[in-house]
N, C-alpha and C positions, 0 to 999 in steps of 0.2 A: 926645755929639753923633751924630747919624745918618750917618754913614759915607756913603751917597748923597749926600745934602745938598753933601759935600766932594769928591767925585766931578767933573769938568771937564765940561759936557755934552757929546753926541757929537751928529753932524748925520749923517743918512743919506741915501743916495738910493735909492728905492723902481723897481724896472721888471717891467713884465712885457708882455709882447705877445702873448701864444700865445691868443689869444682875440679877438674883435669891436671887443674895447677895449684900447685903447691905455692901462694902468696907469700913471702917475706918481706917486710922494706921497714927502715931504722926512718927515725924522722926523729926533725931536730925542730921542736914547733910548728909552725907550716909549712916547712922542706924537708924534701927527700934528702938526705943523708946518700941511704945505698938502698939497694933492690936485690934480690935476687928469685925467682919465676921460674920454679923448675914441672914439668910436664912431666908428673911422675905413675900417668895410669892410674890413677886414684890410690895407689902403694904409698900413699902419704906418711903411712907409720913408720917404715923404713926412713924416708929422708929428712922427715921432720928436725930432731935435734938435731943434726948436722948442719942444715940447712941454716939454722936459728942461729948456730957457734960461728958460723964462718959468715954470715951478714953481719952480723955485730963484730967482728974482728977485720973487715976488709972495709967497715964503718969506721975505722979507728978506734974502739972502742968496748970495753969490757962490758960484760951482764951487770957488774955494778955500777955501771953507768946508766943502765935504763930506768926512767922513772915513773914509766907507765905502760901500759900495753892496751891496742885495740883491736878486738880479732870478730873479726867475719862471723856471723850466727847461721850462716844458712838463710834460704833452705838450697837446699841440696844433699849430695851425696851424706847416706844415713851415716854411714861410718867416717865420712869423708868430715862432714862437720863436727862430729863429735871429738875427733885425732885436736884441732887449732880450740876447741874450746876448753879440753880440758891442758891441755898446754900451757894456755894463755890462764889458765885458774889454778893452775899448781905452783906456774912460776911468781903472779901474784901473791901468793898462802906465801912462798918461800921468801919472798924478796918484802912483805910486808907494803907493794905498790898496788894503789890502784887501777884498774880494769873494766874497760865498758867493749860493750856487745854494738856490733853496725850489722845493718844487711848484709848479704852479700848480691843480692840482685841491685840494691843500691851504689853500692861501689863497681859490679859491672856498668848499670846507667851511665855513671859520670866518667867512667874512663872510655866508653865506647863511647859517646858523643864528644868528648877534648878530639879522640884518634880522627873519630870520622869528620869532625868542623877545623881539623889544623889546619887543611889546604884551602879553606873558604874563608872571607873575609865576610860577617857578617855580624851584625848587632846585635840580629832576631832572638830573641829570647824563650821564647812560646816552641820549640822540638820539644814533639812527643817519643821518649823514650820508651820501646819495651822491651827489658831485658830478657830475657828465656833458656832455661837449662833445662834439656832436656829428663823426662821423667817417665818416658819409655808408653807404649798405648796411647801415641795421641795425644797425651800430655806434654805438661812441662809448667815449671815452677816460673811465674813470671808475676808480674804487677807493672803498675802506668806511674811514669815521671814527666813532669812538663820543664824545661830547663835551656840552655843557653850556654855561653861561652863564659860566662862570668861567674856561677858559684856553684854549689852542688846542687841537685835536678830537686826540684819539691816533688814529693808524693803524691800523687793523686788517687792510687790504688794500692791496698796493701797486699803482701808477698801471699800468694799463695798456688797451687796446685791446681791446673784448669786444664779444661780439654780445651785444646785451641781451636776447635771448631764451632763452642760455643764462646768462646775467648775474643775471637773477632768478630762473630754478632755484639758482643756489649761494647766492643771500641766503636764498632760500624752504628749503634744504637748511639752512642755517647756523642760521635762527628754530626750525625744528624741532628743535635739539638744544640748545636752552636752556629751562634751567628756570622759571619761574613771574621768583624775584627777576632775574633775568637780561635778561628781556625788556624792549626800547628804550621806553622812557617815548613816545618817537615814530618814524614814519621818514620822514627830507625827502631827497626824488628835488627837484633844484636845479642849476639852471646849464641848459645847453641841454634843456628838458624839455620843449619842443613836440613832438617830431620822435620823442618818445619816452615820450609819457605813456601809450599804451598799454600798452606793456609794463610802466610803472610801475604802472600799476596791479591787475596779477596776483599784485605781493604781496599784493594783500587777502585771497584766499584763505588765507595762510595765517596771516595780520597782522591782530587785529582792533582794534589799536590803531590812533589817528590814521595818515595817511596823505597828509603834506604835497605835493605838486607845487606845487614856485615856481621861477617865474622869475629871474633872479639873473645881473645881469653885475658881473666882479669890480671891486673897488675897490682901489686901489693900498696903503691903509691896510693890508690883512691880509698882502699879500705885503712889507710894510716892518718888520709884527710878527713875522712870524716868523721873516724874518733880524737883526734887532734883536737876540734873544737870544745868538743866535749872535757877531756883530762884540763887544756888549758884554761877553763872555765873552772877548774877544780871542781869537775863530778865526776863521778865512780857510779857501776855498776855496785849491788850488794853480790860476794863473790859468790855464794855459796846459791844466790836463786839464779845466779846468770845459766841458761840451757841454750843448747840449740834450738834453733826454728825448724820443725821438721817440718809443719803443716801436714803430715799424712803419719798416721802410723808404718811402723817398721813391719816387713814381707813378717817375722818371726811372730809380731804384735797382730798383725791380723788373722795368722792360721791358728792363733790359740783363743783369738774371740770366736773364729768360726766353730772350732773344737766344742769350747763350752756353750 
């Protein structure tokens, strides 16, 4: 008998805020349940509980039904991450379930690369993922995933805050020191890529491989999958050190170091 099969289902709650879109989606182990993606201007405080009431009721399903939750850490929006993390730790504290923390440039990776390889048939496993959310001056919050059609993207660089003009000298530095079999079957610049396609596109120089720019707002599904693995493994975040990812202090945290 398949051990799964006898397994209890688990139901989850999916959040993430650190972006335009307000993530929700219910999972039921490693499926989607329900979704809902609302483009709220980053006014996430406003739609948030509503939002949460009515995916878990058009899930079939009551708040006592959830028996864990995995919410999005950022980085991103200062206020934006902070709204899904303390949500996702209050409703934890109340409901007595546990609670783990996922990227949110992680969960963009994996959902921009399924959107942009549905229409390709291909095996390649080796796409360079980089995600990018805009951070205003030339920046943006980004990091490197190496991935495929088959699981979530592995990490190769961790989430942080770059100027993308030195951003793509270190990927342009990194291409250069691989060999022939090494080199990314593709590389998809994704997620906020308006405000940054330029500079996305100076890897050509040194990339004469495909060279994806797509656009890409997240969907609550990838940030549900990859804490799904996590709770069905039975681990928890500890609730009370779970924070968001800022990677940069806040506009208010800088003008009172400058001050002092």
């Amino acid at each position: 008998m398949n051990n799964e099969n006898t397994k209890p289902r688990q139901r989850f709650l999916a959040l993430d805020s650190a972006t335009a879109t307000l993530a929700v989606a219910i999972m039921e182990n490693n499926e989607l349940l329900h979704e809902i993606n609302v483009n709220g201007e980053r006014n996430h405080s406003v739609h948030m509980h509503p939002v949460i009431a009515r995916a878990v009721e058009e899930a079939g399903l009551t708040v006592n039904d959830i028996e864990g939750i995995t919410v999005g850490v950022g980085p991103g929006s200062y206020t934006g991450v902070r709204m899904a993390v303390t949500a996702a730790k209050t409703l934890s504290w109340a409901k007595k379930i546990p609670v783990v923390g996922v990227s949110s440039l992680h969960a963009i990776a994996w959902g921009s690369l399924a959107y942009g390889l549905k229409e390709e048939k291909t095996g390649q496993e080796r796409h360079w993922i980089i995600p990018l959310l805009d951070a205003r001056r030339g920046q943006a919050y980004t990091a490197l995933f190496i991935g495929g059609t088959a699981d979530a993207p592995i990490r190769v660089e961790a989430d942080a805050i770059r100027l993308m003009a030195t951003w793509v000298d270190v990927l342009s530095e990194r291409l250069k020191s691989l060999n022939e079999e090494e080199m990314p079957a593709a590389i998809w610049f994704t997620g906020d890529v308006a405000v940054h396609a330029e500079a996305a596109e100076l890897l050509r120089e040194v990339y004469h491989g495909p060279v994806h720019i797509l656009p890409y707002e997240l969907e609550g599904r990838w940030v549900g999958l990859l804490g799904a693995k996590r709770l069905l493994n039975g681990e928890s975040d500890e609730m009370h050190a779970l924070v968001p990812n800022y990677t940069q202090l806040s506009e208010a945290e800088a003008n009172l170091l400058r001050k002092r």
